[in-house]
C-alpha positions in Angstrom: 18.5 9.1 -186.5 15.0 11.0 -187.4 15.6 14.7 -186.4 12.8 16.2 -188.6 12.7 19.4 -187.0 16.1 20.3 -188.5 15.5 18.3 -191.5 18.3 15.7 -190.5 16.7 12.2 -190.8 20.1 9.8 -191.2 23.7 9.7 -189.7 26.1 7.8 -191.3 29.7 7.2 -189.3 32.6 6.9 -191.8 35.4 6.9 -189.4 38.3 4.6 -190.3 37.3 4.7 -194.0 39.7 6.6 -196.3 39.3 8.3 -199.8 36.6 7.2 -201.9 35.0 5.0 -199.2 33.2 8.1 -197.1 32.3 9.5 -200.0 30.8 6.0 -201.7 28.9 5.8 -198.3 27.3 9.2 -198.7 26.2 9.1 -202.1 24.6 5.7 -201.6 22.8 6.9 -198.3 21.5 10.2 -199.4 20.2 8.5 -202.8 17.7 7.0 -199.9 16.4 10.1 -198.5 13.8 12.5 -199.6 14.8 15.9 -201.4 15.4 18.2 -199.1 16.4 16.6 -196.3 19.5 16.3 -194.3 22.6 14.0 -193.3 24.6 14.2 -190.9 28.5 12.2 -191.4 31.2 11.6 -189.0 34.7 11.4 -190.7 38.1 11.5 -189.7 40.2 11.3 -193.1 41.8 14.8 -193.7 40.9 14.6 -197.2 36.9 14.5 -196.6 36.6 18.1 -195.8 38.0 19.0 -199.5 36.5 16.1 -201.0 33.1 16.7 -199.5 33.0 20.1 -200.6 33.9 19.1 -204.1 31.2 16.3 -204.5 28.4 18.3 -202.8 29.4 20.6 -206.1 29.6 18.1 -208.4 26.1 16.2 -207.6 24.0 19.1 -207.1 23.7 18.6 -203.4 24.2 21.2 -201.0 26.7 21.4 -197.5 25.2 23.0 -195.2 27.8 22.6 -192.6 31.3 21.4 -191.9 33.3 21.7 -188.7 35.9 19.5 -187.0 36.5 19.2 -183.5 39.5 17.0 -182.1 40.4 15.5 -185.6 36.3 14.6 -186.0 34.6 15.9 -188.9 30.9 16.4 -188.7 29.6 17.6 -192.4 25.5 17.8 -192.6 24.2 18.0 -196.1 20.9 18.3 -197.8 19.8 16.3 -200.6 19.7 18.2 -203.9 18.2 17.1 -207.0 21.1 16.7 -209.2 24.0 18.5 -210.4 23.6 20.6 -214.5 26.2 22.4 -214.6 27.2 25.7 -213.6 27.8 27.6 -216.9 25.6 28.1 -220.1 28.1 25.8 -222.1 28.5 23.0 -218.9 24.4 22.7 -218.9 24.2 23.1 -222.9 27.3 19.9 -222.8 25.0 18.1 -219.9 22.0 18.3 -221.8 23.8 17.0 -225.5 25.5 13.9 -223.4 22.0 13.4 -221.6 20.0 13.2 -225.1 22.4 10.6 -226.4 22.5 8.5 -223.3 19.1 8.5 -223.1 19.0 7.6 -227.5 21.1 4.6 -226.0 18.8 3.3 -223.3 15.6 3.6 -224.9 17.3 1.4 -228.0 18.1 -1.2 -225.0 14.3 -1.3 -223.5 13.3 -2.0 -226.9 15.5 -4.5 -228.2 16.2 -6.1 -224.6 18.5 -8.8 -225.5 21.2 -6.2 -227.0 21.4 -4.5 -223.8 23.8 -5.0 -221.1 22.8 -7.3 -218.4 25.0 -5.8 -215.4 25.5 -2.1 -214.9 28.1 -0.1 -212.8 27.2 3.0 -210.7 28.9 5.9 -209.7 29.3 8.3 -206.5 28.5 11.3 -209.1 28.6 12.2 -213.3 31.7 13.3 -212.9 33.3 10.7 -211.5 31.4 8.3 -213.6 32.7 10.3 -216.9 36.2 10.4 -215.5 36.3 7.1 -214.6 35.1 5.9 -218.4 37.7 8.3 -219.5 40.5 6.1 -217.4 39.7 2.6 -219.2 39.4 4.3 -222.4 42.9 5.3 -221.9 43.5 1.8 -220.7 42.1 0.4 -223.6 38.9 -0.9 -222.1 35.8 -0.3 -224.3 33.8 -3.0 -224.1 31.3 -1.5 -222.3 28.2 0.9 -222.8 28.0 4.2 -221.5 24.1 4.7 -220.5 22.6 7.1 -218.3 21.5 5.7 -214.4 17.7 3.9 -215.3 15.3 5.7 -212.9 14.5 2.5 -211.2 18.3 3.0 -209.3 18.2 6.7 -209.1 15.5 9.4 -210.2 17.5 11.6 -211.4 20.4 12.4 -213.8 23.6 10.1 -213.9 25.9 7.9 -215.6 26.4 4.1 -215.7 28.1 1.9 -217.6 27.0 -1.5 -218.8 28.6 -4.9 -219.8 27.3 -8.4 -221.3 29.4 -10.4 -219.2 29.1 -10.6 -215.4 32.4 -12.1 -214.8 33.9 -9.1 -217.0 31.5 -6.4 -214.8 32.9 -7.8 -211.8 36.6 -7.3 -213.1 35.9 -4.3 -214.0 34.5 -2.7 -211.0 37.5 -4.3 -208.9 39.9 -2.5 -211.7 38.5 1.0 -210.9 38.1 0.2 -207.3 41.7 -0.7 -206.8 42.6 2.9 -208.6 40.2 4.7 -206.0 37.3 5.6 -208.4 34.0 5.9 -206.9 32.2 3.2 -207.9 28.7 2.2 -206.0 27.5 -0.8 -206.9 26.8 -3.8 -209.8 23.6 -3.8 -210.8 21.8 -6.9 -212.4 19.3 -5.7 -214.9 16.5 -8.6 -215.1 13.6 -9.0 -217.5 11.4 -6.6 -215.8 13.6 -3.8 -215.8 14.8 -3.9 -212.4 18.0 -3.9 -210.8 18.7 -5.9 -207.7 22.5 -5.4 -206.6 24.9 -8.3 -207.3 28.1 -6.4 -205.8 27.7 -4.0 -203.1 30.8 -1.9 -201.8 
């Protein structure tokens, strides 16, 4: 779909999928459209209507509408540039997170080899922070919180990164199986780019 008039250039159809899947699906294809412009979803799990209202919050992007006729949902939302926060102490937070993420990756484009080599991505911050929150509970901490290089995603966002692939993998799975929404495993090569090894 290239509606350009109306600013709606994609359509994704997430019917059959249920909570995170749509929502996976909708961050990854809006990531691939320009700022300002539109996409149109098809859903038919109950939950999307509150959960797409909540994301659309939480990434900075905007809903511009959201109706459901005979148990179809039909949300059409315009690409944002990012989600800071709402309140003076949320941006102030945002910004002290996003200096010392960013103290972290620039250490790892110097000194290369003491960087992770495969990186997890997430649907939005939030999700990505609670989602490092869960395996610190779990007892999971060998991994590197790092914000999303700009080679994945221009702008602001959270990864985290491991050594191992095999313990990436098994990690990705983990918070998959408990319904976090996780995007992708990136590899991160020599040249500083990331081709996908584990797509959702």
């Amino acid at each position: 779909m290239q509606v350009m008039g109306n600013k709606v250039v994609k359509e994704v159809d997430t019917r059959g999928m249920f909570c995170p899947t749509p929502l996976i699906f909708v961050s990854k294809e809006l990531k691939n459209i320009p700022v300002g412009k539109r996409l149109k979803v098809l859903a038919d799990d109950k939950a999307f209507k509150k959960d797409i209202k909540i994301w659309c919050h939480d990434t900075g992007n905007k809903l511009i509408s959201l109706e459901e006729n005979n148990g179809i949902i039909t949300a059409v939302i315009e690409r944002g540039k990012g989600w800071h926060g709402d309140t003076l102490f949320e941006k102030l937070k945002f910004y002290a997170i996003g200096v010392k993420l960013h103290m972290y990756d620039y250490f790892f484009r110097v000194f290369k080899s003491a960087g992770p080599k495969y990186i997890i991505t997430f649907m939005s911050i939030p999700e990505g922070f609670r989602a490092i929150d869960f395996l610190k509970e779990k007892g999971i901490n060998d991994f590197v919180t790092l914000p999303v290089p700009d080679e994945i995603y221009e702008f602001c966002g959270v990864v985290i990164g491991f050594k191992s692939k095999d313990r990436a993998v098994q990690v990705y799975n983990f918070l998959k199986d408990h319904s976090f929404g996780v995007e992708n495993i990136h590899i991160v090569d020599r040249k500083r780019k990331y081709p996908v090894l584990k797509d959702f």
